[in-house]
Each structure stands twice: as C-alpha cells, then as structure tokens.
Jmol script that loads the backbone (N, CA, C; Angstrom):
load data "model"
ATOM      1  N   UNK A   1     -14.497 195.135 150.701  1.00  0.00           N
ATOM      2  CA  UNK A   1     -15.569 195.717 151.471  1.00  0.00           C
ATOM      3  C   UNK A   1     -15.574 195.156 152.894  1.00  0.00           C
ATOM      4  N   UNK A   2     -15.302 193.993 153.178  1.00  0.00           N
ATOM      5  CA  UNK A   2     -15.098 193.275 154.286  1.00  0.00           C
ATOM      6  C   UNK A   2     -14.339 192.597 154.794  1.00  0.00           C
ATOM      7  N   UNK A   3     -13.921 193.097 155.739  1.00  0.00           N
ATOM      8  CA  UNK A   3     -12.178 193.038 156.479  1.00  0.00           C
ATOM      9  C   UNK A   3     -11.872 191.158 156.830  1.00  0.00           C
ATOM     10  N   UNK A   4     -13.375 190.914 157.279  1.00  0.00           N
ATOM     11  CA  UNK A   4     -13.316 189.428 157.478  1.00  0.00           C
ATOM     12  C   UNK A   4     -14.449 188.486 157.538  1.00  0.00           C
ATOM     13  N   UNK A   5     -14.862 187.604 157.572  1.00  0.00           N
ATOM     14  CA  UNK A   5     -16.098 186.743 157.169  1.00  0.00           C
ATOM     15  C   UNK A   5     -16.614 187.083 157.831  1.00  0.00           C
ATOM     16  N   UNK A   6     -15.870 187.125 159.566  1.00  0.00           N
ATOM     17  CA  UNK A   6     -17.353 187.571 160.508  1.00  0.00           C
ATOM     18  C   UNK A   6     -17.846 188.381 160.421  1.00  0.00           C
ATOM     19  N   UNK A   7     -17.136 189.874 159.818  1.00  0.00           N
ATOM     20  CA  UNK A   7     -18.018 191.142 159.565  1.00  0.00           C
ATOM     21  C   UNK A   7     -19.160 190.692 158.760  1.00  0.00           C
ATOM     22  N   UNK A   8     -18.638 189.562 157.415  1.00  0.00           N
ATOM     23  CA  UNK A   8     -19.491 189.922 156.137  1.00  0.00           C
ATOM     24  C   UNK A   8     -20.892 189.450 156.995  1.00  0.00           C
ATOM     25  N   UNK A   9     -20.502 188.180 158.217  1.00  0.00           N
ATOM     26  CA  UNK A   9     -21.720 187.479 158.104  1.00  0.00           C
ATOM     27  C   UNK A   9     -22.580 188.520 159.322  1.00  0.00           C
ATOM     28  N   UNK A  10     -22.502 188.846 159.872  1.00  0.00           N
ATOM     29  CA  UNK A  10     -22.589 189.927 160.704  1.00  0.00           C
ATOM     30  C   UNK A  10     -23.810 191.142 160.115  1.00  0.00           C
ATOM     31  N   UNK A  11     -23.063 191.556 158.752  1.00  0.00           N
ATOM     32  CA  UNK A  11     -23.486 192.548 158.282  1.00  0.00           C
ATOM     33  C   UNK A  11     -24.995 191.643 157.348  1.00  0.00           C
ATOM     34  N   UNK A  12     -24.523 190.431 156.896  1.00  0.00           N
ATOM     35  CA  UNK A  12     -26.240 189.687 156.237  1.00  0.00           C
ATOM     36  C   UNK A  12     -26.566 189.335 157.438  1.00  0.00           C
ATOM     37  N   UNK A  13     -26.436 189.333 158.855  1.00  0.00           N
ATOM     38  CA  UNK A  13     -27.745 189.358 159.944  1.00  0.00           C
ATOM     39  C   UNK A  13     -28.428 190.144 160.070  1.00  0.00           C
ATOM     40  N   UNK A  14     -27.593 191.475 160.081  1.00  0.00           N
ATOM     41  CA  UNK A  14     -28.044 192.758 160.173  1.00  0.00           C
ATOM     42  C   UNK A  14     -28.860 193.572 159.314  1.00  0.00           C
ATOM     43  N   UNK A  15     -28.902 193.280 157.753  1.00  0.00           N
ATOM     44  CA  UNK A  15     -29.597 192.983 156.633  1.00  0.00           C
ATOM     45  C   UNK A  15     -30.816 192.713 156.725  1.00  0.00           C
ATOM     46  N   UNK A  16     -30.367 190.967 157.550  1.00  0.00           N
ATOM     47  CA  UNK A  16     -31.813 190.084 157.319  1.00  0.00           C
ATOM     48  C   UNK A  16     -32.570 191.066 158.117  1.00  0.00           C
ATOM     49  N   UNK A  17     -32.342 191.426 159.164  1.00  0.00           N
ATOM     50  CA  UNK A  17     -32.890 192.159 160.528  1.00  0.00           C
ATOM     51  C   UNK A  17     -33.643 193.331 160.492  1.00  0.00           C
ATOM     52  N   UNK A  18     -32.896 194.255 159.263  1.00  0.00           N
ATOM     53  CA  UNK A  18     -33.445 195.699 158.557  1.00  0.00           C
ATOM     54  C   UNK A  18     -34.494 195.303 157.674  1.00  0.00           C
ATOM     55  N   UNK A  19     -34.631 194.523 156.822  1.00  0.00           N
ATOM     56  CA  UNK A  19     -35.093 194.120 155.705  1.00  0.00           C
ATOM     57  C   UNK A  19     -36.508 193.767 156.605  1.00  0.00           C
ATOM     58  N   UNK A  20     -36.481 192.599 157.388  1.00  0.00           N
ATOM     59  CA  UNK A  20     -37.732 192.450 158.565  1.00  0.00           C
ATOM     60  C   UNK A  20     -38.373 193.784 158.953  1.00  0.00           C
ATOM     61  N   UNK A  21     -37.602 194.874 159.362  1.00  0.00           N
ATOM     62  CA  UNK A  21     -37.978 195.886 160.069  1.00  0.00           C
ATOM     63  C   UNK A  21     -38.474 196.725 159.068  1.00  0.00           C
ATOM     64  N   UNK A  22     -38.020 196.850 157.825  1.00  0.00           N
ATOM     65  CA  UNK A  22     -39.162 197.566 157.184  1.00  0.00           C
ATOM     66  C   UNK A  22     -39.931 196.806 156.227  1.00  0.00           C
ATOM     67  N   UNK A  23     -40.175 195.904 156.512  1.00  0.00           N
ATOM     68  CA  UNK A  23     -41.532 195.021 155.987  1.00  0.00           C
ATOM     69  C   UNK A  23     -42.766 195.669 157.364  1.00  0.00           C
ATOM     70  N   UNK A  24     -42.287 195.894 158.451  1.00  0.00           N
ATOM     71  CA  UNK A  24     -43.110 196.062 159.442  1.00  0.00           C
ATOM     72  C   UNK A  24     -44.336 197.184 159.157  1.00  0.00           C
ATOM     73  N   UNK A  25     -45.145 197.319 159.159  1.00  0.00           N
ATOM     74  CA  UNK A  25     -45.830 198.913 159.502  1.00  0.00           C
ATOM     75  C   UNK A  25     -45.865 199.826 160.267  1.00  0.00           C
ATOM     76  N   UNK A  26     -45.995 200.704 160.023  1.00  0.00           N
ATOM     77  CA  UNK A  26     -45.472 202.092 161.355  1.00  0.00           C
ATOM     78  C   UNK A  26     -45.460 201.643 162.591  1.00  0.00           C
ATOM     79  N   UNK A  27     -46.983 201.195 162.612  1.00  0.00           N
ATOM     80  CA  UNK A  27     -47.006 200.955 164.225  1.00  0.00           C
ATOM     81  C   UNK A  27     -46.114 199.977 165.085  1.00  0.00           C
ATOM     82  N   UNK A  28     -46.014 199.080 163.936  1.00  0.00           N
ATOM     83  CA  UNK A  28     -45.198 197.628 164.080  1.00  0.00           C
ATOM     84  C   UNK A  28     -43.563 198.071 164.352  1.00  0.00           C
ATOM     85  N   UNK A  29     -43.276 199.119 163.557  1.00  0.00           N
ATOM     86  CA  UNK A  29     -41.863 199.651 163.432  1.00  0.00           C
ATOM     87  C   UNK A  29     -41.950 200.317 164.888  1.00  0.00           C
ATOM     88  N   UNK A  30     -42.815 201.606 165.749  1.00  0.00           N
ATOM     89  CA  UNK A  30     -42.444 202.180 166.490  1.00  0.00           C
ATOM     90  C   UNK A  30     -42.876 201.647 167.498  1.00  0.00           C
ATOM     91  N   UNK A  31     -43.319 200.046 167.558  1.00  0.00           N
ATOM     92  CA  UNK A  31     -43.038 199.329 168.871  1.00  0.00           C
ATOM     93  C   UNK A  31     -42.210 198.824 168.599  1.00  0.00           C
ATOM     94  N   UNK A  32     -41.419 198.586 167.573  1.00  0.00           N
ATOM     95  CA  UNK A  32     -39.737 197.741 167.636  1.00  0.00           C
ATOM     96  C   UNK A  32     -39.132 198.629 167.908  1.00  0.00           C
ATOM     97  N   UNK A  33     -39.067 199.732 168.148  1.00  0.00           N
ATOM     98  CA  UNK A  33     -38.010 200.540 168.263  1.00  0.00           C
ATOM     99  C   UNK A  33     -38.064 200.724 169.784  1.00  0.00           C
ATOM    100  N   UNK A  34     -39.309 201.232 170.217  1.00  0.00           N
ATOM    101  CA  UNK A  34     -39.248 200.847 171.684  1.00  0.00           C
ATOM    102  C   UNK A  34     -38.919 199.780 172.409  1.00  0.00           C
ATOM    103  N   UNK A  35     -38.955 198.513 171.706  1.00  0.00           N
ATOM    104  CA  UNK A  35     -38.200 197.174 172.461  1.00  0.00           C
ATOM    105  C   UNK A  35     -37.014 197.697 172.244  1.00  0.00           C
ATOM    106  N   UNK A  36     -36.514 197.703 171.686  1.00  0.00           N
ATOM    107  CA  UNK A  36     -34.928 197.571 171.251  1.00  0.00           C
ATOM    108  C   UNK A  36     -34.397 198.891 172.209  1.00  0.00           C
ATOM    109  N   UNK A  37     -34.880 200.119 172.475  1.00  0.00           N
ATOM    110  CA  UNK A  37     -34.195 201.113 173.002  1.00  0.00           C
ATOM    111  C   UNK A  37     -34.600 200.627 174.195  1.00  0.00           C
ATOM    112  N   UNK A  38     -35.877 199.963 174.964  1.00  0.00           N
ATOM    113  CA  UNK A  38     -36.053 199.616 176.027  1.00  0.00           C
ATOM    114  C   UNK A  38     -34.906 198.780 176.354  1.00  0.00           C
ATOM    115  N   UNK A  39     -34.174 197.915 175.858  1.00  0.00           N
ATOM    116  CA  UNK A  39     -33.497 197.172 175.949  1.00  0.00           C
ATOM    117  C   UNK A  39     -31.691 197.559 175.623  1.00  0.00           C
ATOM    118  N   UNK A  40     -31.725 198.260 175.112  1.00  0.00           N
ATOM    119  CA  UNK A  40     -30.026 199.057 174.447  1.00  0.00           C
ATOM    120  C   UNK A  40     -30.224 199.719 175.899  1.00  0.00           C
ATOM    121  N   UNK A  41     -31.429 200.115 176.841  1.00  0.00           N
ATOM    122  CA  UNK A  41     -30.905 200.660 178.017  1.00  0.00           C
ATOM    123  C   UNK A  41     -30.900 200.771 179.393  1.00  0.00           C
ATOM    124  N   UNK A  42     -31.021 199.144 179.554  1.00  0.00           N
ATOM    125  CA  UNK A  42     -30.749 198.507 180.457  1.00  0.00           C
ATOM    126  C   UNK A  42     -29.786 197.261 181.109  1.00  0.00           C
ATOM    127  N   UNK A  43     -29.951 196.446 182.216  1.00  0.00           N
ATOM    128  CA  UNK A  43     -28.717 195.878 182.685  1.00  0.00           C
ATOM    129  C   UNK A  43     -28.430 194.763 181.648  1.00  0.00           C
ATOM    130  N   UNK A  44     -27.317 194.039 182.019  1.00  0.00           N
ATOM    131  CA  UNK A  44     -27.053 192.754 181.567  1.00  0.00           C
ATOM    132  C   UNK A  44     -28.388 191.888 181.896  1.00  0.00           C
ATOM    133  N   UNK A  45     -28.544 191.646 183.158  1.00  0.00           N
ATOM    134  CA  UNK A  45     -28.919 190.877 183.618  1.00  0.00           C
ATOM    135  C   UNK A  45     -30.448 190.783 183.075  1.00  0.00           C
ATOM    136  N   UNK A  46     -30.879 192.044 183.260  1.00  0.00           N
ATOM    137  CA  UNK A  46     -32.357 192.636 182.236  1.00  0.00           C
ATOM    138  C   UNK A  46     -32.736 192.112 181.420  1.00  0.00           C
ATOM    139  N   UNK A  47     -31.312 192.580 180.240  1.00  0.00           N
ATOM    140  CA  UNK A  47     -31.437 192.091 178.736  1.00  0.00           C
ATOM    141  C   UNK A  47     -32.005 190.744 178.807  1.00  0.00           C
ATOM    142  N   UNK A  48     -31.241 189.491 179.283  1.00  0.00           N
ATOM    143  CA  UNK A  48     -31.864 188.473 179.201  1.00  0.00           C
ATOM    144  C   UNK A  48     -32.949 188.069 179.306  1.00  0.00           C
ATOM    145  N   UNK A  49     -33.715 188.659 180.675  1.00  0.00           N
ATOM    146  CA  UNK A  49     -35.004 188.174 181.047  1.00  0.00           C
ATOM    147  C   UNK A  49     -35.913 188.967 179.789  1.00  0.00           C
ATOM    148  N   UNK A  50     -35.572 190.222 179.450  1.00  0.00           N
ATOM    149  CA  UNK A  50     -36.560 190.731 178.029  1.00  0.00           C
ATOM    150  C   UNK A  50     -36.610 189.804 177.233  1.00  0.00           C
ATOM    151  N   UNK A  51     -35.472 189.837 176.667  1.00  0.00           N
ATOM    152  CA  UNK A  51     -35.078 188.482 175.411  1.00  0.00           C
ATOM    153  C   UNK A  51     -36.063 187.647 175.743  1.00  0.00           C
ATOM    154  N   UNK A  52     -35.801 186.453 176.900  1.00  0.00           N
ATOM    155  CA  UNK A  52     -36.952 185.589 177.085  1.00  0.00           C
ATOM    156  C   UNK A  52     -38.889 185.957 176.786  1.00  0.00           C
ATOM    157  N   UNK A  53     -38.706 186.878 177.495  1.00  0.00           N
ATOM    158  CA  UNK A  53     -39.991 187.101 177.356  1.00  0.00           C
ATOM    159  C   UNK A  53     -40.673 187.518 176.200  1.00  0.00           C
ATOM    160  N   UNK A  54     -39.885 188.733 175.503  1.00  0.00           N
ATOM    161  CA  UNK A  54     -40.264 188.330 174.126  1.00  0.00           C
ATOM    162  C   UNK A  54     -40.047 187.416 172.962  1.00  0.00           C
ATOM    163  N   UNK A  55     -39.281 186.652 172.985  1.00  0.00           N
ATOM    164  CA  UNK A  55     -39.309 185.056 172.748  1.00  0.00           C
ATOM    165  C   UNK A  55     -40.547 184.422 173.039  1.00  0.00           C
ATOM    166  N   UNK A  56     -41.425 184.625 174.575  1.00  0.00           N
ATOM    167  CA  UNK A  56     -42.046 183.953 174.378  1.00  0.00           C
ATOM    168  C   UNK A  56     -43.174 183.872 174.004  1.00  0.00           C
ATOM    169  N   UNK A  57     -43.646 185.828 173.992  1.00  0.00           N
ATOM    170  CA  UNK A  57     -44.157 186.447 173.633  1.00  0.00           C
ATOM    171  C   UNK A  57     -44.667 186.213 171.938  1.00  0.00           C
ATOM    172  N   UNK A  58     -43.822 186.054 171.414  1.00  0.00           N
ATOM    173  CA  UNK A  58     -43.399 185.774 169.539  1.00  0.00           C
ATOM    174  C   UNK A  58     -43.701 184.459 169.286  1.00  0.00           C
ATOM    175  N   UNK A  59     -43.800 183.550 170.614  1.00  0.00           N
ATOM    176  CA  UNK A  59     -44.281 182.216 170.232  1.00  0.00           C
ATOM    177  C   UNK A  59     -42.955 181.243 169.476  1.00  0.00           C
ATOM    178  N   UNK A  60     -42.125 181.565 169.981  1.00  0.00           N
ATOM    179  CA  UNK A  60     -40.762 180.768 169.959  1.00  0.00           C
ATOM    180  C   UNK A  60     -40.492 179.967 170.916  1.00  0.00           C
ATOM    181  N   UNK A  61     -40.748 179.789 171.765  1.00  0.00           N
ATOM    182  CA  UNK A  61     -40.634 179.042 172.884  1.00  0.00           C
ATOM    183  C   UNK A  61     -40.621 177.648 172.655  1.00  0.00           C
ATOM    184  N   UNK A  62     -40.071 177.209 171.950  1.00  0.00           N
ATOM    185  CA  UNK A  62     -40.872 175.388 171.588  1.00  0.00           C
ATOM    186  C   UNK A  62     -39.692 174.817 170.700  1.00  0.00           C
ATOM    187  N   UNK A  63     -38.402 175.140 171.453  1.00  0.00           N
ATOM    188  CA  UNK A  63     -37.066 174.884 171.459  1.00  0.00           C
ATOM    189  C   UNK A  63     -36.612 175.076 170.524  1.00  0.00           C
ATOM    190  N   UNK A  64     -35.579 174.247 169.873  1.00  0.00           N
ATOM    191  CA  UNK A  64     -34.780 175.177 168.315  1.00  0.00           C
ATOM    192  C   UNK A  64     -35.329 174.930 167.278  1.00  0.00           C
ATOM    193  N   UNK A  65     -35.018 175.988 166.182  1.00  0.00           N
ATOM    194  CA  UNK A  65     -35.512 176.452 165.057  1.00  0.00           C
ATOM    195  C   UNK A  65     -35.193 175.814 164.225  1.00  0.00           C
ATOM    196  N   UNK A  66     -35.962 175.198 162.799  1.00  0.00           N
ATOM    197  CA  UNK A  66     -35.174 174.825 161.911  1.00  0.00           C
ATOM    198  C   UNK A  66     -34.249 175.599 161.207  1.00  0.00           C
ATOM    199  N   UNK A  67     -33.061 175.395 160.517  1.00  0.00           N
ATOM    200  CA  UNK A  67     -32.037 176.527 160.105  1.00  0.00           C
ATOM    201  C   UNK A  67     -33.016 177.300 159.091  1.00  0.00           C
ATOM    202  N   UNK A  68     -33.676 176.398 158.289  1.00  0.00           N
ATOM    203  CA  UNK A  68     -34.621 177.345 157.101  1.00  0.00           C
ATOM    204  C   UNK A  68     -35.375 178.286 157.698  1.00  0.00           C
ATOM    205  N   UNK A  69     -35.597 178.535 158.921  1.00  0.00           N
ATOM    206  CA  UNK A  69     -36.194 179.638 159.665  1.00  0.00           C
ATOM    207  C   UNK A  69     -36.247 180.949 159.415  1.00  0.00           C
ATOM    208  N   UNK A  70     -36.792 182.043 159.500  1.00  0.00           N
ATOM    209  CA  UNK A  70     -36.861 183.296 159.684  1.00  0.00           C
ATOM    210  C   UNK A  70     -35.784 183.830 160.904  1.00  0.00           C
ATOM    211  N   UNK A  71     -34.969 184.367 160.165  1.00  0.00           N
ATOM    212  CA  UNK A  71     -33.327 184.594 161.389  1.00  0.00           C
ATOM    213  C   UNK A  71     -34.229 185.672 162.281  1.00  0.00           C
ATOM    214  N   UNK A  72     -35.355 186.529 161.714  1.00  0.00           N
ATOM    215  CA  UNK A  72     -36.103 188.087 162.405  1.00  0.00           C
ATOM    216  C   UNK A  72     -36.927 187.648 162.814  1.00  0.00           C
ATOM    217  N   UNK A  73     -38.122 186.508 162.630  1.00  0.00           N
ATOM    218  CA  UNK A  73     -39.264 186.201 163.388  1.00  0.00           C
ATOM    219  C   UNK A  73     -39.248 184.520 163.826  1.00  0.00           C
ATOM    220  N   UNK A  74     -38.703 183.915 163.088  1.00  0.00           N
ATOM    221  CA  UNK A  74     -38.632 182.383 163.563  1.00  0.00           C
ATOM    222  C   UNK A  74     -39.240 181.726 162.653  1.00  0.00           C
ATOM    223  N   UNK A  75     -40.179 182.474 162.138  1.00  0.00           N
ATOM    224  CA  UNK A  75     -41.060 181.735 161.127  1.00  0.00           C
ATOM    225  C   UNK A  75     -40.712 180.791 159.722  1.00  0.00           C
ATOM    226  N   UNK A  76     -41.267 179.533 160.607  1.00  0.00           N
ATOM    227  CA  UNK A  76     -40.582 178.364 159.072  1.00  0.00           C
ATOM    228  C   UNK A  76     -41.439 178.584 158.332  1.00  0.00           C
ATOM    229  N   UNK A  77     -40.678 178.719 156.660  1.00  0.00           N
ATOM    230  CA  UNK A  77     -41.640 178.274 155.475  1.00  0.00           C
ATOM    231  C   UNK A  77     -42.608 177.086 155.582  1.00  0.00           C
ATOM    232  N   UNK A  78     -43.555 177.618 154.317  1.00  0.00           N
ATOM    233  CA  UNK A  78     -44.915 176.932 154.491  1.00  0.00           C
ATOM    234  C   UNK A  78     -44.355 175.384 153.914  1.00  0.00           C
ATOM    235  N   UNK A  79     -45.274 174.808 154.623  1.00  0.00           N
ATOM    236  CA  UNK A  79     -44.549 173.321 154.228  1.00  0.00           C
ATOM    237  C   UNK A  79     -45.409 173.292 152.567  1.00  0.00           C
ATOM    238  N   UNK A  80     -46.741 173.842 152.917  1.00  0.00           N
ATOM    239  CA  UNK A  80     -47.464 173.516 151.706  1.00  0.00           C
ATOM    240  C   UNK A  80     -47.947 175.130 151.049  1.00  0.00           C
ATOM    241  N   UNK A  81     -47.137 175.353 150.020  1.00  0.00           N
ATOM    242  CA  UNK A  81     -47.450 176.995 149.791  1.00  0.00           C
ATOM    243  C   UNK A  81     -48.716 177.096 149.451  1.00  0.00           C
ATOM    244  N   UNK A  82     -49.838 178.180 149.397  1.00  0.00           N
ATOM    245  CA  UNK A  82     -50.701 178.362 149.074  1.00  0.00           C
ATOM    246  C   UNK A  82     -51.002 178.170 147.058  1.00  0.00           C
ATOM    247  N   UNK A  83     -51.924 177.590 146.920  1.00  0.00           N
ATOM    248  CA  UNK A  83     -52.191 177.341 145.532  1.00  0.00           C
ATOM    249  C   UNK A  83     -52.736 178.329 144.566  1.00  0.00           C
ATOM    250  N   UNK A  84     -51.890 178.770 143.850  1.00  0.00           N
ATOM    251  CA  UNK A  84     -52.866 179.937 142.902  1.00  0.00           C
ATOM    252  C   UNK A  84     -53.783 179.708 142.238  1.00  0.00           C
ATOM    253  N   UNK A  85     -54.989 180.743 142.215  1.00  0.00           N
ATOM    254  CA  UNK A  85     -56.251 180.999 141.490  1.00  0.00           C
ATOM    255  C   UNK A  85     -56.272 181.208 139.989  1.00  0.00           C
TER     256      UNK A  85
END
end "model"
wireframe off; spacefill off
backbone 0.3
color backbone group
C-alpha cells in the first residue's frame, strides 16, 4: 500500500488531521476550510505570517509541544482525567 515510510507517515498525519476535522461541527468545519483555502491561495511569504497567527490565535504560542500532544490542535492530555460518577 505504501511505496515508502514517508508516504505511510505522511498519510497517519493526514489521518490524524481528517479525523480532527470531522470531530469539528459545521460551523467549525466551514471556518477550517476557509483558513486552509485562504491559505492554499496565497504567497510563500503569507503562508507563514497566517501560520503564526493562527498558532497564536489557538494558543500555541508557549514554545514546543510535548510529543504526547494533539498533532491537529496541540492539546496535551489531561494530566488528571476526569473521575466517573
């Protein structure tokens, strides 16, 4: 199925990435879609400064991630999961 690791790993980013996107709700979905086409159509130079901003926007800003992270939102697991009733 996969010509080489980087595809495979490539294709579970892309996964993780879809899988995020429809957890989203409509509305949530058809403002991601507008980032992303806002962004598929513009400069190099653009892209970056978007990136940043919604980075900082998302509340990522507060340097690197732990690897256990959310690869789609950043979000680390709960240190302390919620306790069932």
């Amino acid at each position: 199925m996969y010509h080489n690791l980087q595809e495979k790993k490539m294709s579970r980013h892309s996964d993780q990435v879809a899988l995020g996107f429809m957890r989203l709700s409509e509305e949530e979905r058809t403002e991601a879609i507008k980032k992303m086409s806002d962004f598929l159509n513009t400069t190099e130079h653009r892209k970056s400064m978007m990136m940043e901003s919604v980075r900082i926007q998302a509340g990522l800003d507060h340097g690197q991630l732990d690897q256990r992270g959310c690869r789609c939102c950043g979000r680390l697991p709960d240190v302390h999961p919620p306790i069932p009733l």
